[in-house]
N, C-alpha and C positions, 0 to 999 in steps of 0.2 A: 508361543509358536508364531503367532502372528508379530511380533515383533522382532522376530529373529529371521522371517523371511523379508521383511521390509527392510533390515540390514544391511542381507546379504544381495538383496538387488539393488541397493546403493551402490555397495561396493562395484559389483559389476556394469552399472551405470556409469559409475563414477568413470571407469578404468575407458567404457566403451564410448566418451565421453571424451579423454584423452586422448585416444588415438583418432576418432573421426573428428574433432574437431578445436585442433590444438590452439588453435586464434580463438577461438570463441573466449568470454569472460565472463563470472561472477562476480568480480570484482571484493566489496565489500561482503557478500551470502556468501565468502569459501569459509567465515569464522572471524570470531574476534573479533570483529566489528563495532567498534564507536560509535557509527554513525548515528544521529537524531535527523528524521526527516521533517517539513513542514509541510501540510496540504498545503497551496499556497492558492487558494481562491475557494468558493463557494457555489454555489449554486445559481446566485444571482448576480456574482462579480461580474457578470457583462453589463450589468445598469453603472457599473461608475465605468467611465470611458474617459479614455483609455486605462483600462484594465492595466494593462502592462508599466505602465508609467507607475502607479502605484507600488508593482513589484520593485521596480529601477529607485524607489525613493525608498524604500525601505529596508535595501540591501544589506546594508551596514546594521542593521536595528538587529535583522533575520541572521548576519554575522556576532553582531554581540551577543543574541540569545544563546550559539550555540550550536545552531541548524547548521548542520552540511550535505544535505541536502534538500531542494525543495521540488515537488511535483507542481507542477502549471500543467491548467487545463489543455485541452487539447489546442493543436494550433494554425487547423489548416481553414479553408471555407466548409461552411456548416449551413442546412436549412434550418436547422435551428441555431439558436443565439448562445446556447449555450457550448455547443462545438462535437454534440455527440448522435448530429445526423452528418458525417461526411459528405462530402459535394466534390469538390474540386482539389484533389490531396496536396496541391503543389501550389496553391492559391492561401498566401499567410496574410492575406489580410480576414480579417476574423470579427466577431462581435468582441471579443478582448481590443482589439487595435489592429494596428497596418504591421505588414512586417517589420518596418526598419523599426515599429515601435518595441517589436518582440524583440531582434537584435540586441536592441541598444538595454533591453530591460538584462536578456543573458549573459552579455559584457558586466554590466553590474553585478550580477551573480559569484560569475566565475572569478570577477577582479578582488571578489571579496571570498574568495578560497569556497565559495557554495558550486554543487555541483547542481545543474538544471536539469530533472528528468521529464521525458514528455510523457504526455497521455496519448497511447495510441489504441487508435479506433479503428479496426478492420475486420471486427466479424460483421461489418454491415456497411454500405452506403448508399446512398442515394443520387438519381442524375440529373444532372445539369440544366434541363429542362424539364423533363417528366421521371417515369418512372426509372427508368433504368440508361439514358445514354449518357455513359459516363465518360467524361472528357478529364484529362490531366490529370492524370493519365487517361488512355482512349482503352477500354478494355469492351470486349462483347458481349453478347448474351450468353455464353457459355462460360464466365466469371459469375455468373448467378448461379444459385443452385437448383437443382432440379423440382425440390419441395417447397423453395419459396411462393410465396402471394401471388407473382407477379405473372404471369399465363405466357411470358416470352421465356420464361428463363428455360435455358438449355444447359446448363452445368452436371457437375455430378451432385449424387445426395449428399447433403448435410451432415459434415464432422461431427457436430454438437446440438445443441439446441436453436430453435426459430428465434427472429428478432423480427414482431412484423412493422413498426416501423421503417425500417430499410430491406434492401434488398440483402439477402445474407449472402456473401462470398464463398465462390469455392476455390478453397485453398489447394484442391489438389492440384490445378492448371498449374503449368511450370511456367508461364510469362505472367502469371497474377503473384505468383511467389516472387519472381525475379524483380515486376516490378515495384512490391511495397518494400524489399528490400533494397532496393535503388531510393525509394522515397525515402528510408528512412535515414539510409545512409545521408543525405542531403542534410536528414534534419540535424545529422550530428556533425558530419563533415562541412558544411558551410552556414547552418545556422548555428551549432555551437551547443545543441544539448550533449546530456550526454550517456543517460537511461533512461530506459523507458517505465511504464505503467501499463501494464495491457488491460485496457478496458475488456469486461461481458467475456471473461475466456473461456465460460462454459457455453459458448454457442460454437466454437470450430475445438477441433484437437490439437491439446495442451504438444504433441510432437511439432507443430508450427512454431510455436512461440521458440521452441530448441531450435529450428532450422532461421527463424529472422534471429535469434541471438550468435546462432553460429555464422551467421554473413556481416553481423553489422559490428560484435564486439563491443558489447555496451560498457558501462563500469558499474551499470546498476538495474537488477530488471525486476517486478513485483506481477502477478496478476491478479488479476482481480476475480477467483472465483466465489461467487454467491451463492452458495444453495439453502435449505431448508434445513435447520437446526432444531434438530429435537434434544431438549435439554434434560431427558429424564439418560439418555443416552448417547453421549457426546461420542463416542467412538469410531461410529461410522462415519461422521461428518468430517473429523480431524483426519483420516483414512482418508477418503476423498482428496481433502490438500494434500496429502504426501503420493496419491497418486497422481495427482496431475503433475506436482514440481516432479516425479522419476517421469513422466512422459516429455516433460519436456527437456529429458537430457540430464538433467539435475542442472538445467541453464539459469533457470529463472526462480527468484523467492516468490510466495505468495501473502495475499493479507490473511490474518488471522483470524478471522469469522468465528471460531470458534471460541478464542477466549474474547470477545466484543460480546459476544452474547451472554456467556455465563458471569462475566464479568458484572454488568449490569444489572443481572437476573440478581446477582450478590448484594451487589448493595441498596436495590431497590426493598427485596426481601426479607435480608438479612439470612442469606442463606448460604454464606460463605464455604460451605462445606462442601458446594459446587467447585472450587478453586482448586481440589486437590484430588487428584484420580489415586487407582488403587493402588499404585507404587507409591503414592507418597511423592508425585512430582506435577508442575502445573498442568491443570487437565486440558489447556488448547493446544492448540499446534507449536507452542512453543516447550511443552510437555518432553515432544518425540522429536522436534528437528529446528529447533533453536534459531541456528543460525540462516535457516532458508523464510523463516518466518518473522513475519513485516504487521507491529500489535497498533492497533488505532480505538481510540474511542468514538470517533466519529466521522463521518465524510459527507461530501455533496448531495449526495443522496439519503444515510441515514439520518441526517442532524439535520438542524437549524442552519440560514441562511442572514444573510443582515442587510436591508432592516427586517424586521419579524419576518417569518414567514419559511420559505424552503422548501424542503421536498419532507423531513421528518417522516420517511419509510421507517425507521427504527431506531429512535431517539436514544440515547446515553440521557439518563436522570439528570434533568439543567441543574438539579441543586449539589446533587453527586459527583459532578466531573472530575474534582480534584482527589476524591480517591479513586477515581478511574487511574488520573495520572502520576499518582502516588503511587500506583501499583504496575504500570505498561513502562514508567520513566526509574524503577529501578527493577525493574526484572531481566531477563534473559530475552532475547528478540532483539528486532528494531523498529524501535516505538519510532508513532508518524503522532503529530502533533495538528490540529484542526486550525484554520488562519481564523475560524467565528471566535472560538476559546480564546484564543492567544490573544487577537488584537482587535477583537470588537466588544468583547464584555468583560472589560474594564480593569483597572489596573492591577485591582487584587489578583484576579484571575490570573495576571499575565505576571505578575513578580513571582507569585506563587509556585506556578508551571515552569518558569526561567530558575527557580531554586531550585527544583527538583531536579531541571537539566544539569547545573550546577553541579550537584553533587555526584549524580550519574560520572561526570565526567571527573572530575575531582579525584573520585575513587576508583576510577580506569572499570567501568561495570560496563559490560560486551555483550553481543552479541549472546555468544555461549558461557557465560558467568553461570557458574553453579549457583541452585536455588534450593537453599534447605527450610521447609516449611516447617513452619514450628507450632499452628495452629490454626481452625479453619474449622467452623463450627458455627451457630445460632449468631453469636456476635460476633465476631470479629474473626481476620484473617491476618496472619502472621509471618515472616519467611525473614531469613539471614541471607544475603547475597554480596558473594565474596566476587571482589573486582579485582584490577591489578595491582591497584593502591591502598587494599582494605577490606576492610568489610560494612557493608547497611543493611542495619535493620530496621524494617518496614513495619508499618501495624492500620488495616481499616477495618472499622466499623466501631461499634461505640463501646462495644468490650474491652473492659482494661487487660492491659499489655505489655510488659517493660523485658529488654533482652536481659537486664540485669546489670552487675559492675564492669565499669571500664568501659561505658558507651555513653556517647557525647549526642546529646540531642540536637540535630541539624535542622527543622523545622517541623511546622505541626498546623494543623488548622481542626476544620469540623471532621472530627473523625477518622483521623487519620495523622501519621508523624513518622519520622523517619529520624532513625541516631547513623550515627557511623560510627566505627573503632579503628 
């Protein structure tokens, strides 16, 4: 029942969707999707400076991998160095670099057929001198919301959840909507991104992220909701993401939180038997809606940072990664791939990962690729997935597992191996 209501207010979404907002785009989320994304920084990428220069030299590397797309941190002035205290939205010179270094890094991107999406940050900011006078744009004390920290704020209540770092934004003012959608449009229209990221989206209402997708017509849009995963009961949680992407219109994909978590929980345990819910289909968000959902093993905030160090809120097993990506880089979704894995620990890591893409792509495996799980249990976890060119079969954990005759083994490492037919 609960899947058959969730359907049918797709559909009706979808349709209401069409008519109110015919320019808006999903771009790659409408299905069939190709795409591999790269995080394309860290936590700590604002100690090598210029940040960006790094991207622009590695273009071509980020193009041979395979990536078409890469998310870059946020890119405006920030009180922090990492870019996720907003200050001045329209000020690109940043702890990554100066503007023209951003530019000249997105020119690289897109001359090498990568699509650049930004990180955008507005359920919160901070002002220009103290607490709230917010310049560049010049907004008032009624852009605050009524329940934040700050004892001026005059806004309405709070959409979502508190952020007491900054000031939280109220999105319902119609000149604070008009003008992060004027910002944003800037950042696609003359600086040349060309999707977003929406940082912390469970602090304002996931209907904003549909109203800035419906003004600005992204090609790519992700959120980022975060919440508390209880792994004895994945249902509510994966529920959650399909509620916000229908609040937002059905505009925007989200990350997958839910299979990052039981993912982990799997091959840390050996408890693969999390992988596979009661239909017999993968138990995250990529389960019930494939193509709006965006698989990661790690980010700025969960993982590791380089050199040592980071934020490691919620680690992926460092010895485990590769059947992390053994499993996000041939399944259904659109796997994001971490810049620490890929190009700071070391080259096995990175041939490894690049073979997986490899094949992904080879055997035309999408967004919405059927996944026939073939076993998922104490050791190991198993699934057939048919692409446009084929079919791969996948296998982690230490359990033996072969699909049988007529399958050519594509690569293999600890625990993990994939054939194709």
């Amino acid at each position: 029942m609960l899947k058959q209501l969730r359907n049918t207010l797709l559909v009706l979404t979808s349709l209401l969707a069409l008519v109110l907002a015919p320019l808006a785009s999903a771009g790659p989320l409408d299905g069939n999707s190709s795409d591999v994304m790269l995080q394309g920084f860290h936590w700590r990428s604002h100690e090598t400076k210029p940040w960006w220069n790094v991207i622009k030299n590695n273009a071509a590397n980020i193009k041979a991998a395979g990536f078409t797309l890469v998310w870059l941190p946020p890119p405006s002035d920030s009180a922090a160095a990492e870019g996720y205290l907003p200050r001045q939205l329209y000020t690109l010179n940043s702890g990554y670099g100066s503007e023209a270094e951003l530019k000249s890094a997105i020119s690289a991107l897109k001359s090498n057929g990568i699509q650049p999406i930004a990180d955008i940050v507005i359920n919160h900011r901070v002002g220009t001198t103290h607490w709230a006078d917010f310049t560049n744009p010049t907004w008032g004390a009624d852009a605050v919301c009524d329940n934040d920290e700050w004892s001026g704020a005059a806004g309405a209540w709070d959409t979502g959840d508190g952020f007491s770092a900054g000031r939280d934004i109220d999105h319902t003012k119609g000149y604070v909507q008009n003008s992060i959608r004027d910002w944003m449009n800037y950042l696609k229209n003359t600086i040349g991104f060309t999707g977003w990221r929406y940082d912390y989206v469970k602090g304002y209402a996931g209907s904003y992220v549909g109203t800035y997708n419906a003004g600005t017509a992204p090609s790519f849009s992700v959120g980022e909701l975060w919440t508390d995963l209880n792994l004895n009961d994945v249902n509510p949680h994966r529920q959650l993401i399909m509620n916000w992407i229908n609040a937002t219109g059905d505009r925007s994909g989200a990350f997958d939180f839910t299979t990052k978590g039981i993912l982990q929980q799997a091959v840390q345990y050996n408890e693969f038997w999390r992988l596979r819910d009661s239909q017999g289909k993968p138990q995250g968000a990529i389960g019930w809606w494939p193509e709006k959902s965006v698989t990661f093993i790690d980010n700025h905030d969960t993982g590791p940072s380089n050199p040592s160090g980071g934020q490691n809120h919620w680690p992926f097993p460092s010895d485990k990664i590769l059947q992390g990506y053994a499993y996000i880089l041939t399944h259904s979704g659109i796997p994001t791939v971490y810049w620490v894995h890929y190009f700071d620990w070391g080259s096995d890591n990175q041939n490894a990962i690049k073979k997986l893409m490899e094949i992904r792509r080879r055997k035309g495996i999408h967004s919405s690729s059927a996944v026939s799980i073939q076993a998922a249990d104490t050791s190991k976890y198993a699934a057939i997935i048919t692409g446009r060119s084929g079919k791969v079969a996948m296998k982690i954990g230490a359990g033996s597992w072969s699909p049988g005759s007529g399958w050519t083994l594509e690569t293999s490492g600890n625990n993990y191996a994939v054939w194709s037919q």
